[in-house]
C-alpha positions in Angstrom: -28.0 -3.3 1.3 -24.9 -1.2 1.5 -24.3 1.4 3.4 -22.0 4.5 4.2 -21.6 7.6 6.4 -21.2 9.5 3.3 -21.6 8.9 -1.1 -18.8 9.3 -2.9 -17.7 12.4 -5.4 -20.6 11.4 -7.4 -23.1 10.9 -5.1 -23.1 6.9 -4.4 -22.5 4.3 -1.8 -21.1 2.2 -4.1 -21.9 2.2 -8.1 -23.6 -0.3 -9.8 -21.1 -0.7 -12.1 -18.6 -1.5 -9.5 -21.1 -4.0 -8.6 -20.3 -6.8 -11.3 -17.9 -8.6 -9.4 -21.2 -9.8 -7.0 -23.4 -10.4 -10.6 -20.5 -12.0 -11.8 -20.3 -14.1 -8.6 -24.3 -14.9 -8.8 -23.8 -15.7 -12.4 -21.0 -18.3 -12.2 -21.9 -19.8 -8.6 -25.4 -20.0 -8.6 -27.1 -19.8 -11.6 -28.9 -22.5 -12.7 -26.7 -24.5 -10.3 -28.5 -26.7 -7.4 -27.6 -24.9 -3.8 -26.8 -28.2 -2.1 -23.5 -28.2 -4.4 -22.3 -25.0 -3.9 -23.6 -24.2 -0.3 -22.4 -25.5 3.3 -25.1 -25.9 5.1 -29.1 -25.5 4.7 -30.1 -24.1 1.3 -32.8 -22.0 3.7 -33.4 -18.5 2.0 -32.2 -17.2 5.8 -28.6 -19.4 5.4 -28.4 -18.2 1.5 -28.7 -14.6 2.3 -26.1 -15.2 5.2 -23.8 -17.0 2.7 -24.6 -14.2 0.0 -23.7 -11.4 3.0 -20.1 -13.0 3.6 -19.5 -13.1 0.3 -20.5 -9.5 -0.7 -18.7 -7.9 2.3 -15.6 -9.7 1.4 -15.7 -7.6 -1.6 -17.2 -4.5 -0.2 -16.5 -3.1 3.7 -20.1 -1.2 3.0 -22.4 -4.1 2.7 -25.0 -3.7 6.3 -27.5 -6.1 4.5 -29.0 -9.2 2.3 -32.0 -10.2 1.2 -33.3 -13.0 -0.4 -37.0 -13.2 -1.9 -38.2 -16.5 -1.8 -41.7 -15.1 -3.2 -42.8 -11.6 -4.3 -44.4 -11.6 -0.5 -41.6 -13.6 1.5 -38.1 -12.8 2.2 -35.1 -13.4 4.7 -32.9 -10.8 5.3 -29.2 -11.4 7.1 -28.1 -8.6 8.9 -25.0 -9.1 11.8 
């Protein structure tokens, strides 16, 4: 989730297109990669979406919030 006190010019927090650095970083980390080789730690969807949060607000000062489904009904959320 990002978040801001106000959008931008055009009426965004942040657009999606300036968003493919984090696709980029799904894509080349994670995909069709197993989590115990790229992750420190518990591959837990709470420690991913932790991991997923540092990573993100390295890039972008208005990330608040990540969630990570595990299911269509579950999900863990990381939010300092």
């Amino acid at each position: 989730m990002l978040e801001a006190p106000a959008l931008d010019r055009i009426g965004f927090v942040v657009d999606y297109g300036d968003l493919k650095p984090f696709k980029r970083l799904l894509d080349d980390e994670l995909d069709h990669r197993h989590l115990n080789d790229v992750i420190t730690g518990p591959t837990t969807a709470e420690h991913l979406a932790y991991y997923l949060h540092q990573r993100a607000k390295a890039i972008w000062a208005q990330v608040a919030a990540v969630r990570v489904s595990e299911t269509p009904k579950t999900w863990a959320e990381y939010r300092p």
